[in-house]
C-alpha positions in Angstrom: 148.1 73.7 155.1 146.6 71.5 158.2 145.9 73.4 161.2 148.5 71.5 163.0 151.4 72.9 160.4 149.7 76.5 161.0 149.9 76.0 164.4 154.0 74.6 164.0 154.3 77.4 161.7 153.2 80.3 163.8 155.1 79.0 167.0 158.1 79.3 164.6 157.6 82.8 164.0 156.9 83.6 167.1 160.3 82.3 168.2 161.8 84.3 165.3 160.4 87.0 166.6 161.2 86.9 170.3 164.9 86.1 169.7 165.3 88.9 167.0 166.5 91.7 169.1 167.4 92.4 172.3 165.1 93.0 175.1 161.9 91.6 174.0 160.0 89.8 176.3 157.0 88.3 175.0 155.3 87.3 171.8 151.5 87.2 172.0 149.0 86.4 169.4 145.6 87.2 170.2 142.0 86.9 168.6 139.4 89.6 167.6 137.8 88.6 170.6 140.8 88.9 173.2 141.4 85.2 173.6 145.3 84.4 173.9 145.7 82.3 170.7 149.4 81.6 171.5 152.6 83.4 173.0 156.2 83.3 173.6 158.5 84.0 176.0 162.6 84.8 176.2 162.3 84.4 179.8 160.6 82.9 182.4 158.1 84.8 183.6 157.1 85.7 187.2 154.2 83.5 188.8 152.2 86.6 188.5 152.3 87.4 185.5 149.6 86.3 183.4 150.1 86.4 179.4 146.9 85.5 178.7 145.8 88.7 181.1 148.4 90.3 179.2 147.3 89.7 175.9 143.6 90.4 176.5 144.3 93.7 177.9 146.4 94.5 175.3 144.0 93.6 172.9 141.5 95.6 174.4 143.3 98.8 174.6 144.1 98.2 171.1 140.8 97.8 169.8 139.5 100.9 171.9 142.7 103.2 169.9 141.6 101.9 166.6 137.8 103.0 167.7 139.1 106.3 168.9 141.1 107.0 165.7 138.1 106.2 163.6 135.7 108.9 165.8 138.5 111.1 165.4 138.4 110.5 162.0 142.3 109.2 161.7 141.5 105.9 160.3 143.0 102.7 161.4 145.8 102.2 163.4 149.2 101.1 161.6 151.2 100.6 165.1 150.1 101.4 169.0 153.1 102.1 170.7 152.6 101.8 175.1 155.4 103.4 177.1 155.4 102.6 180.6 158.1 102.9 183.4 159.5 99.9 183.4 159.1 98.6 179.6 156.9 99.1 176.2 154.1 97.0 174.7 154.2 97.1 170.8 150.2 96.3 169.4 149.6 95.7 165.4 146.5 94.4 163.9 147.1 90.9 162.2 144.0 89.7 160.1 141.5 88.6 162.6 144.0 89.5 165.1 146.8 91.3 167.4 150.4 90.5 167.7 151.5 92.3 170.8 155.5 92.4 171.8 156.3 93.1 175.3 159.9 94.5 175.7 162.0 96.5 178.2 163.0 100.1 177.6 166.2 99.8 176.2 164.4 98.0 173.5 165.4 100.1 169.7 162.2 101.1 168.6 163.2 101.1 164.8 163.9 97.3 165.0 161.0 96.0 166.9 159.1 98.0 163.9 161.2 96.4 161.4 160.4 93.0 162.9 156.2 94.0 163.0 156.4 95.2 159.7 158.6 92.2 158.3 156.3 89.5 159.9 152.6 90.8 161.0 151.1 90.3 157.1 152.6 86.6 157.1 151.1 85.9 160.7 147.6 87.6 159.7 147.4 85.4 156.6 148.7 82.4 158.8 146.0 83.1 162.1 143.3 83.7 159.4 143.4 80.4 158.1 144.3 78.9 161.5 140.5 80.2 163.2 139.1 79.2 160.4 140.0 75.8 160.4 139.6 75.9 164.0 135.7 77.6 163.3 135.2 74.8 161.0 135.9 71.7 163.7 133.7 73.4 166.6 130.8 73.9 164.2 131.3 70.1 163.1 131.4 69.6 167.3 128.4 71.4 167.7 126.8 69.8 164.3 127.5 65.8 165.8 126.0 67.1 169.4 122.7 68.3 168.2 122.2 65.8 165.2 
């Protein structure tokens, strides 16, 4: 596939996603190094609420679980679940990613679960080959700058 029909592709899926179940709020796709890759949302979101702030966050505090559950010696992490007072942030690893779902409290856990395990393996596969190709055209950049 072309990086534009991974790029259609994954905005699809993040569509399917968001408007799966009741009270999720946003989709977010984020890279190994924190960088919003791409994100959906039901509603429209208040002025100060950053997704891509969102994301990286979220990404971060994932990647410092999955380095506390290998100290601890629990291996990786299959699903980081964040409860706060006014909604829930759902974190699984997706290839060279995170797919992060933002959601209210009256959200049913067992579905959004059903929803990360039905689609995160299909996204991972998806945003592997998407940074590649998109690896591949900034070393060509660099490549045509320099020679």
């Amino acid at each position: 596939m072309s990086y534009s029909e991974d790029e259609n592709l994954l905005k699809r899926i993040l569509s399917e996603i968001i408007n799966s179940t009741a009270g999720l709020k946003n989709a977010i796709i984020i890279d190994d190094t924190g960088i919003t890759v791409m994100s959906t949302s039901k509603f429209i979101i208040d002025e100060d609420i950053s997704v891509e702030k969102t994301g990286a966050i979220a990404g971060a505090v994932y990647t410092a679980g999955e380095e506390q559950g290998f100290i601890l010696g629990f291996g990786g992490i299959g699903l980081q679940i964040t409860e706060y007072d006014k909604g829930l942030i759902f974190s699984v690893k997706i290839g060279q990613g995170v797919l992060c779902l933002t959601t209210d409290l009256k959200i049913q856990i067992g579905m959004v679960r059903g929803v990360l395990k039905k689609w995160a393996p299909k996204i991972g596969q998806i945003l592997d080959r998407y940074l590649k190709v998109d690896q591949d055209v900034i070393n060509q950049e660099i490549k045509d700058l320099f020679f």
